[in-house]
PDB file of N, CA, C and O in Angstrom:
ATOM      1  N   UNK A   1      -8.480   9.398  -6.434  1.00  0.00           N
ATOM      2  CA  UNK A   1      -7.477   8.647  -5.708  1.00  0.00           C
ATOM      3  C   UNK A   1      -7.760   7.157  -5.849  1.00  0.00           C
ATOM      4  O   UNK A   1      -8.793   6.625  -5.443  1.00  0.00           O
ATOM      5  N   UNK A   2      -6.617   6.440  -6.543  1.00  0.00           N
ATOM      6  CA  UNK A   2      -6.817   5.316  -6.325  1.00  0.00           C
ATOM      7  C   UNK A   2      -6.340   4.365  -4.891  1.00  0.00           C
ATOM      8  O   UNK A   2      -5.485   4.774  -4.106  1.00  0.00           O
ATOM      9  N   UNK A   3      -6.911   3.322  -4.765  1.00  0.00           N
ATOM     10  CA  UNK A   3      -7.097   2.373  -3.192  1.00  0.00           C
ATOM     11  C   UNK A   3      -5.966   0.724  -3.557  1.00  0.00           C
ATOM     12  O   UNK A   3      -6.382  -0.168  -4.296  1.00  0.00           O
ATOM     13  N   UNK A   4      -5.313   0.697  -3.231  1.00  0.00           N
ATOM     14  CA  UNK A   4      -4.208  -0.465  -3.026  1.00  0.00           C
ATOM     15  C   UNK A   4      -4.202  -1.026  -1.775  1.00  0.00           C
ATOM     16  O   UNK A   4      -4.122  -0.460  -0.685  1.00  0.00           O
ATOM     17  N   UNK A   5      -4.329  -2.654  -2.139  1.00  0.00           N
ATOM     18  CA  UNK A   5      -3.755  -3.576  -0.766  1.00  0.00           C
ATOM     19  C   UNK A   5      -2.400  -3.944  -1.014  1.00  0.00           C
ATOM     20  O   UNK A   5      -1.996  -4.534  -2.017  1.00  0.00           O
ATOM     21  N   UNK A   6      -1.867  -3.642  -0.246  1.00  0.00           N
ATOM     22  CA  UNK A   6      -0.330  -3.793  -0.105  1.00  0.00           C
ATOM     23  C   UNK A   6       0.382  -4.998   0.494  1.00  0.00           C
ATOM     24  O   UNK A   6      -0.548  -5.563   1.070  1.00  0.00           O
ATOM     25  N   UNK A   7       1.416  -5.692   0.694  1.00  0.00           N
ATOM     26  CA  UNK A   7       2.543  -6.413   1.021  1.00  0.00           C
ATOM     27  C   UNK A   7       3.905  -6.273   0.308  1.00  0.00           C
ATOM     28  O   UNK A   7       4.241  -6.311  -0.876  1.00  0.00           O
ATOM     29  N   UNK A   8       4.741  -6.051   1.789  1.00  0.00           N
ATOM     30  CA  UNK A   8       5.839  -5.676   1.467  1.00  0.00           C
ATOM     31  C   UNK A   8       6.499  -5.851   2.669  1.00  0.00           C
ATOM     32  O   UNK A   8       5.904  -6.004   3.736  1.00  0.00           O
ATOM     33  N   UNK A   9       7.769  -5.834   2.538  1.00  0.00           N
ATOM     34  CA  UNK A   9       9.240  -6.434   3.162  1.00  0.00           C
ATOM     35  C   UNK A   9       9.316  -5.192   3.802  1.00  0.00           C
ATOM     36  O   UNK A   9       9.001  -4.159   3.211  1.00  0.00           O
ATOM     37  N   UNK A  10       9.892  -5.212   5.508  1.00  0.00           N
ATOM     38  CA  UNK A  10      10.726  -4.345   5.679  1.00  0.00           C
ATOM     39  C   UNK A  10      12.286  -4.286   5.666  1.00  0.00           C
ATOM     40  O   UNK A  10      12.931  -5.307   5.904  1.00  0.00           O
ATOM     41  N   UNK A  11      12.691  -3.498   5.483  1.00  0.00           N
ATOM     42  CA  UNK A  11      14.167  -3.177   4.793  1.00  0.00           C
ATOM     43  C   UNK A  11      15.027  -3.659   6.121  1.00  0.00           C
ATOM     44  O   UNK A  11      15.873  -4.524   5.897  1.00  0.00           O
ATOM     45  N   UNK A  12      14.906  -3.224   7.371  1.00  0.00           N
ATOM     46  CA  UNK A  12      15.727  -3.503   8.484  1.00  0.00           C
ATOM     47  C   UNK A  12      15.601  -5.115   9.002  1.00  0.00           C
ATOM     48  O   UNK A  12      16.427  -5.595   9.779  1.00  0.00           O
ATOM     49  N   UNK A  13      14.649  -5.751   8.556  1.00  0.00           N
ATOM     50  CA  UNK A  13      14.328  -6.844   8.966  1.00  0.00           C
ATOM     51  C   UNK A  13      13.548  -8.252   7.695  1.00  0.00           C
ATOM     52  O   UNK A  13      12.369  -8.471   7.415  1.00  0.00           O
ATOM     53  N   UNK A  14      14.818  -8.926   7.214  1.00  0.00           N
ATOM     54  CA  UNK A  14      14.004  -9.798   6.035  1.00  0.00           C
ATOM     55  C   UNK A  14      12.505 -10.469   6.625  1.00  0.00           C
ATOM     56  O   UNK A  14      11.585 -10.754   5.859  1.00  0.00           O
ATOM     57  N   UNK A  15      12.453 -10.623   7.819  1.00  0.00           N
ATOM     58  CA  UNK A  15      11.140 -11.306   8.330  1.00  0.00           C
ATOM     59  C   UNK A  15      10.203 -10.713   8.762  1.00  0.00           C
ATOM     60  O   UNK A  15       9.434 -11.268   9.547  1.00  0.00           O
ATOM     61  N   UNK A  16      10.025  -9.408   8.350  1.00  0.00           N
ATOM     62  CA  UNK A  16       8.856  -8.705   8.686  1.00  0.00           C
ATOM     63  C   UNK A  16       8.259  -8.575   7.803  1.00  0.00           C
ATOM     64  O   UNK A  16       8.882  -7.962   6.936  1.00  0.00           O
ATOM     65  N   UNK A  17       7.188  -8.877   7.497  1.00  0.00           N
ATOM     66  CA  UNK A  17       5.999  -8.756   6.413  1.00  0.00           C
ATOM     67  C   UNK A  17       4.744  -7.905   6.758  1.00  0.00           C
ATOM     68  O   UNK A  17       3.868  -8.389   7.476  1.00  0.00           O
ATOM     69  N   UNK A  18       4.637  -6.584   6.234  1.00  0.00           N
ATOM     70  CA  UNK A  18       3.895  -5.768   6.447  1.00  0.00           C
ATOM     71  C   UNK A  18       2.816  -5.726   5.136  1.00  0.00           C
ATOM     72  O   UNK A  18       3.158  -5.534   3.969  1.00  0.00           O
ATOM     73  N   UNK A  19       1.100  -6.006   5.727  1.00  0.00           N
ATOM     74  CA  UNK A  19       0.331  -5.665   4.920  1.00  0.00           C
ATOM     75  C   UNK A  19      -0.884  -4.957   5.578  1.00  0.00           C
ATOM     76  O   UNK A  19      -1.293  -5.025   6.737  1.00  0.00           O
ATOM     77  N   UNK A  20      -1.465  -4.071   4.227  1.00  0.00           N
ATOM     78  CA  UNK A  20      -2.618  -3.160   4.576  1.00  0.00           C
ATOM     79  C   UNK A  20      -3.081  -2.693   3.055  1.00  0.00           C
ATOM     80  O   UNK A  20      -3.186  -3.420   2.067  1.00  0.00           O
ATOM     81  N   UNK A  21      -3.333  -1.231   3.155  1.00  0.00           N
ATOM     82  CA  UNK A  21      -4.313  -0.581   2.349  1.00  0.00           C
ATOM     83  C   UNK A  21      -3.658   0.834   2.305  1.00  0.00           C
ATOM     84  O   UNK A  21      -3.204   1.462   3.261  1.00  0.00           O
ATOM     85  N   UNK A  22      -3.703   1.197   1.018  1.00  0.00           N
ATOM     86  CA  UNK A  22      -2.671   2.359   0.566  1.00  0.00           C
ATOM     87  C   UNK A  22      -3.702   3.258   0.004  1.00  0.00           C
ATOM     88  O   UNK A  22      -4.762   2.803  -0.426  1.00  0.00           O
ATOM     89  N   UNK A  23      -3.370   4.768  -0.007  1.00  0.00           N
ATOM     90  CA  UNK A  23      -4.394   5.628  -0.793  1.00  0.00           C
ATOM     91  C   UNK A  23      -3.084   6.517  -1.416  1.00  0.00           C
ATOM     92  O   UNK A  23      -2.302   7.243  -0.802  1.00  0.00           O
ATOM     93  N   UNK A  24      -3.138   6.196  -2.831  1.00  0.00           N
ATOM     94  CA  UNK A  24      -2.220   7.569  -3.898  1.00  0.00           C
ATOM     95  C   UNK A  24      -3.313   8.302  -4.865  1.00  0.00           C
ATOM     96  O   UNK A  24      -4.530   8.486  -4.845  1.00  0.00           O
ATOM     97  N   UNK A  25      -2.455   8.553  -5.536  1.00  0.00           N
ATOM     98  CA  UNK A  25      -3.443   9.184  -6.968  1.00  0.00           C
ATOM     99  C   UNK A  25      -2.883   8.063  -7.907  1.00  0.00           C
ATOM    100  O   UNK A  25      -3.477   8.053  -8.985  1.00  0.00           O
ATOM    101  N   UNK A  26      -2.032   7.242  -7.808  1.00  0.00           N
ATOM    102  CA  UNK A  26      -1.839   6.241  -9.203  1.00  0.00           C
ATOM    103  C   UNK A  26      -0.809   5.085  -8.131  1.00  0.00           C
ATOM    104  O   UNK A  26      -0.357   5.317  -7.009  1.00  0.00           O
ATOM    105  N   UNK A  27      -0.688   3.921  -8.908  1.00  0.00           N
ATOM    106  CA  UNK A  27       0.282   3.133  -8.667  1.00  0.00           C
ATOM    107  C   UNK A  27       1.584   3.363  -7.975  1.00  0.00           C
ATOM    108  O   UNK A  27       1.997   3.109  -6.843  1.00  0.00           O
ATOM    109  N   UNK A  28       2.195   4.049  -9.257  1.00  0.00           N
ATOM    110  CA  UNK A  28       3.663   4.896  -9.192  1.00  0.00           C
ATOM    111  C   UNK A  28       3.788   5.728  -7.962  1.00  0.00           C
ATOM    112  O   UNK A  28       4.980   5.840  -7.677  1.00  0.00           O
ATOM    113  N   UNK A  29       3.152   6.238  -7.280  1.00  0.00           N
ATOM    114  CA  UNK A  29       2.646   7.022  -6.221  1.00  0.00           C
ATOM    115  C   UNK A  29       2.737   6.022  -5.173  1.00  0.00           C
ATOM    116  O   UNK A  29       3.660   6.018  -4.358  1.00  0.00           O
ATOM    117  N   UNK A  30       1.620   5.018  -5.184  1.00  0.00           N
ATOM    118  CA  UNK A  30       2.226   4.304  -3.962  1.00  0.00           C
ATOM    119  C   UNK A  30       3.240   3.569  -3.738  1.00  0.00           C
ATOM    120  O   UNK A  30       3.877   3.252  -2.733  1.00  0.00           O
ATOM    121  N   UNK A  31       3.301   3.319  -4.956  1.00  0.00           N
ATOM    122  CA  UNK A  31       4.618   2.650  -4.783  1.00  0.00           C
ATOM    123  C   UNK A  31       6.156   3.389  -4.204  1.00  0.00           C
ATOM    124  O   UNK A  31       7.111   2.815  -3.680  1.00  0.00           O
ATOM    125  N   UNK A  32       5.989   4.772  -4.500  1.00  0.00           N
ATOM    126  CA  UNK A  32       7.048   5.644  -3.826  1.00  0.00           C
ATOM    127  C   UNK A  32       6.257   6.201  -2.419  1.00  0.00           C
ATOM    128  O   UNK A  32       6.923   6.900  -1.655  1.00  0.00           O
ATOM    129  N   UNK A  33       5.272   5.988  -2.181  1.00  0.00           N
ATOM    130  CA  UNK A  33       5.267   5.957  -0.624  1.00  0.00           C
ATOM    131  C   UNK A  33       5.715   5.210   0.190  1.00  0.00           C
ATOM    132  O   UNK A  33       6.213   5.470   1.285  1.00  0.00           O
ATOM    133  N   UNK A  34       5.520   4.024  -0.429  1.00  0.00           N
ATOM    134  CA  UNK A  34       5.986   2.450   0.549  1.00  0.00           C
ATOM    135  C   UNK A  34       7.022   2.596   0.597  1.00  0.00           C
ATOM    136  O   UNK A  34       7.459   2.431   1.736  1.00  0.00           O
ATOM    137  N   UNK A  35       8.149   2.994  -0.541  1.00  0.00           N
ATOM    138  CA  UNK A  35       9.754   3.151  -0.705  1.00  0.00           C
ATOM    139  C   UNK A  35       9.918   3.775   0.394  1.00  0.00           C
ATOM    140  O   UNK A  35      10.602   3.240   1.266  1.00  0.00           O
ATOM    141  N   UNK A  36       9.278   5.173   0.635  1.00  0.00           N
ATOM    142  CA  UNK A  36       9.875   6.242   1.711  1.00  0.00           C
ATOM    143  C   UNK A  36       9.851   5.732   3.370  1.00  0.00           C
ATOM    144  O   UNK A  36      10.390   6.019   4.439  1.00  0.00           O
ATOM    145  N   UNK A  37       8.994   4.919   2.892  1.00  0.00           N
ATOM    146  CA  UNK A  37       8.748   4.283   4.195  1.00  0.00           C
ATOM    147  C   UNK A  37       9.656   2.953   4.636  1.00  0.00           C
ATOM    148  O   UNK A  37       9.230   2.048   5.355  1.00  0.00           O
ATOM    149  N   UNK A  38      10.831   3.013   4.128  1.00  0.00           N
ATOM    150  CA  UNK A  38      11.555   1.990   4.124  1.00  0.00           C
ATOM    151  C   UNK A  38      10.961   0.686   3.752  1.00  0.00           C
ATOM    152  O   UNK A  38      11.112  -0.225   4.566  1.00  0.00           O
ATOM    153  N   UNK A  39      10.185   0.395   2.445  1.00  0.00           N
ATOM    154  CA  UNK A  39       9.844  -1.145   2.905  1.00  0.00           C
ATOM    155  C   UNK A  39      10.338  -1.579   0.712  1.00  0.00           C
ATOM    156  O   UNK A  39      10.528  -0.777  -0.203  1.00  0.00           O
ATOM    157  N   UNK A  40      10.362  -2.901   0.707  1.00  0.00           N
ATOM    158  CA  UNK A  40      10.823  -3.429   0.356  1.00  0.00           C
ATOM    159  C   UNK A  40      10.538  -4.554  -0.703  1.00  0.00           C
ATOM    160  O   UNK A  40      10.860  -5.494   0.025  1.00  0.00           O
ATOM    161  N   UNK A  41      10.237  -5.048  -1.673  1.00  0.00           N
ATOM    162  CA  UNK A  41       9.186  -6.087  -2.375  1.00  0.00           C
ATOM    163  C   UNK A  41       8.056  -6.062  -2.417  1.00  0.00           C
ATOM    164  O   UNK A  41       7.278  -6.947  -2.062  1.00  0.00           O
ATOM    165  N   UNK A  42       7.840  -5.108  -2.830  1.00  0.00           N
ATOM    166  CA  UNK A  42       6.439  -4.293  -2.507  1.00  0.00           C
ATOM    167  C   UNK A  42       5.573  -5.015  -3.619  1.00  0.00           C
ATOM    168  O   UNK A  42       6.003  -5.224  -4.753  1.00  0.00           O
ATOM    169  N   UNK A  43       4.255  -5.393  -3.163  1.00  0.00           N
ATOM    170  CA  UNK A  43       3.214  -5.872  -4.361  1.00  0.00           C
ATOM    171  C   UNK A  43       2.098  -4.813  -3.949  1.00  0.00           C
ATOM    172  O   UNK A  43       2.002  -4.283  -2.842  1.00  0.00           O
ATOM    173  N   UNK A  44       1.261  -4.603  -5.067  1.00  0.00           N
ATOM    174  CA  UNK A  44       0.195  -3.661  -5.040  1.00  0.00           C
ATOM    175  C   UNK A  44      -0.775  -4.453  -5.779  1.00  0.00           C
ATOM    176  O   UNK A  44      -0.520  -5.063  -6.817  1.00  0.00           O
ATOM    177  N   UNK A  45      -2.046  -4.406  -5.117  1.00  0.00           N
ATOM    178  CA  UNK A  45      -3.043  -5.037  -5.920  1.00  0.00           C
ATOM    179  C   UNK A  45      -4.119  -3.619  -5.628  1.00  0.00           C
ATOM    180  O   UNK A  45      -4.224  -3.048  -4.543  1.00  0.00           O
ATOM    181  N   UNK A  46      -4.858  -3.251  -6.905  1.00  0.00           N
ATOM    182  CA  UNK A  46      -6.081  -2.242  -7.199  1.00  0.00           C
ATOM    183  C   UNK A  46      -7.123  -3.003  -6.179  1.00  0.00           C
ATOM    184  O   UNK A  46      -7.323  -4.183  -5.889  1.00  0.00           O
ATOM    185  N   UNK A  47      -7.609  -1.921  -5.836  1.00  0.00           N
ATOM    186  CA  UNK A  47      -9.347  -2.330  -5.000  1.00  0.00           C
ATOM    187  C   UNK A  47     -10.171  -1.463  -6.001  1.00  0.00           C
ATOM    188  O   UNK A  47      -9.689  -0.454  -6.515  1.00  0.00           O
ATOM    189  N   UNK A  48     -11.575  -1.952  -6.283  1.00  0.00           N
ATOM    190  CA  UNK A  48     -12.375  -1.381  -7.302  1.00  0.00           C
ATOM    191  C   UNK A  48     -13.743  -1.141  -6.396  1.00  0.00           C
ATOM    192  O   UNK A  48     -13.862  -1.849  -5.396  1.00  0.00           O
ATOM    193  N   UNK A  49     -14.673  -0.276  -6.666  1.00  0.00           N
ATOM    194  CA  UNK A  49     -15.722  -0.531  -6.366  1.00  0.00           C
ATOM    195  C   UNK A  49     -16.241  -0.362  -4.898  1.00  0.00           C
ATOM    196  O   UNK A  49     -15.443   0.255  -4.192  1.00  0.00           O
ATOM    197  N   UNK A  50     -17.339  -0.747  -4.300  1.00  0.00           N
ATOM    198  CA  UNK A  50     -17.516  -0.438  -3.269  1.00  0.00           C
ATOM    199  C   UNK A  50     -16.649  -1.110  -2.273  1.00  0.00           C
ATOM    200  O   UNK A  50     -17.246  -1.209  -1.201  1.00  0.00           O
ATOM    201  N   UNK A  51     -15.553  -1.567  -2.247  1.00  0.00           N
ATOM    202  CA  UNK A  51     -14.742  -2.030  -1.213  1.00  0.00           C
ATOM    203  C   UNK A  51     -13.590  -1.350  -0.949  1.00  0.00           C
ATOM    204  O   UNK A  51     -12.859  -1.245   0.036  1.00  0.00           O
ATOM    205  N   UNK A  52     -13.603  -0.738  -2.495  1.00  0.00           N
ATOM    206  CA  UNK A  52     -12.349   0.608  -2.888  1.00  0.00           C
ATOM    207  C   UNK A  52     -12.989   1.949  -1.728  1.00  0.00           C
ATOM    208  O   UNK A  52     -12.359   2.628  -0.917  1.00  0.00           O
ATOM    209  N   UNK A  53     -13.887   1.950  -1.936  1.00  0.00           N
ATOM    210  CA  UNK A  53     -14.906   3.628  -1.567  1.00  0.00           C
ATOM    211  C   UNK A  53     -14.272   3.287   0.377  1.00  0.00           C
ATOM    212  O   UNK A  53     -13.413   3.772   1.115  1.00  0.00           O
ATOM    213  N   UNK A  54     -15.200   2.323   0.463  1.00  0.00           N
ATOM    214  CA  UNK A  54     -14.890   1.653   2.292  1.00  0.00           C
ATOM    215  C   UNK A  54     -13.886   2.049   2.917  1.00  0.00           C
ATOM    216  O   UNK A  54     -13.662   2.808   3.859  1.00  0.00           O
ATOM    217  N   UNK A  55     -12.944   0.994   1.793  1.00  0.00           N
ATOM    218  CA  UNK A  55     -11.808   1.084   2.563  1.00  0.00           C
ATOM    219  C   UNK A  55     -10.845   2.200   2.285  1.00  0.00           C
ATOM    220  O   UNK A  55      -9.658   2.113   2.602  1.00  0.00           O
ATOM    221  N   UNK A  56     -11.319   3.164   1.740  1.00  0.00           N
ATOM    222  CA  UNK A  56     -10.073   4.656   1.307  1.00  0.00           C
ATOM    223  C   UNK A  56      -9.923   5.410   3.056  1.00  0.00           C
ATOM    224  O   UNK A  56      -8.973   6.007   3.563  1.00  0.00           O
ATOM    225  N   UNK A  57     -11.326   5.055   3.636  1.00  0.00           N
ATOM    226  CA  UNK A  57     -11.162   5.285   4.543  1.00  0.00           C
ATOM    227  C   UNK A  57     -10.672   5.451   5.984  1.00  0.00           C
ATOM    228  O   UNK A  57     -10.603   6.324   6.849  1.00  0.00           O
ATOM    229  N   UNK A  58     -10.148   3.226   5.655  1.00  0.00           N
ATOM    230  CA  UNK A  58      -9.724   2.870   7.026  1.00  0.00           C
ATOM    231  C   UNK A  58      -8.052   2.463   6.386  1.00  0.00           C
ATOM    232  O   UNK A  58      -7.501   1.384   6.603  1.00  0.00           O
ATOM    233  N   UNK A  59      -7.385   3.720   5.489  1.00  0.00           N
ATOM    234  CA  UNK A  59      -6.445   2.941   5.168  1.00  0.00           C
ATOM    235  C   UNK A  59      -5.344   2.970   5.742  1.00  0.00           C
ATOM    236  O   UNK A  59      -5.347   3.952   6.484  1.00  0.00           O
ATOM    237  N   UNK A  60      -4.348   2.397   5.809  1.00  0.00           N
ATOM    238  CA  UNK A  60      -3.272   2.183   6.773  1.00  0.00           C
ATOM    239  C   UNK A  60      -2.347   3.031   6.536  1.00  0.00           C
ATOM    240  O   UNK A  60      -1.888   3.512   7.572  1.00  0.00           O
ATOM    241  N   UNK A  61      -1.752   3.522   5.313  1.00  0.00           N
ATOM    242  CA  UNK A  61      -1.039   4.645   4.736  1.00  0.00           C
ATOM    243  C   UNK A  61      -1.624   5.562   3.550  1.00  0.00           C
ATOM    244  O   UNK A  61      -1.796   4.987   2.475  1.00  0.00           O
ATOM    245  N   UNK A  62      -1.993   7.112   3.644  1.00  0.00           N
ATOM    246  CA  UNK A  62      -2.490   7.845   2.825  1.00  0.00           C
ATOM    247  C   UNK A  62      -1.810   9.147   2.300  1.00  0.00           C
ATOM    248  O   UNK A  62      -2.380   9.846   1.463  1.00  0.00           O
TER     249      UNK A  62
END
């Protein structure tokens, strides 16, 4: 499983800016989680390494 920090738009509201930490098996994956979740301009950045391992744990959507 790969570990993503996220920011992204919510759909009901242009001024809400939601960020955290995503757990998929690939990109494409989270990126259609965030979709389902109504949100919106979604950026994904990879976490590698022991900060990846940490944080799979405390992540905000899995």
């Amino acid at each position: 499983m790969a570990v993503f920090e996220f920011s992204a738009l919510s759909t009901d509201s242009l001024e809400d800016r939601a960020e955290g930490t995503i757990v998929a098996p690939d990109k494409l994956a989270a990126f259609d989680k965030l979709k389902r979740l109504e949100y919106d301009d979604i950026k994904l950045k990879p976490l590698h390494g022991v900060e990846a391992f940490i944080r799979q744990w405390t992540a905000d959507v899995s």
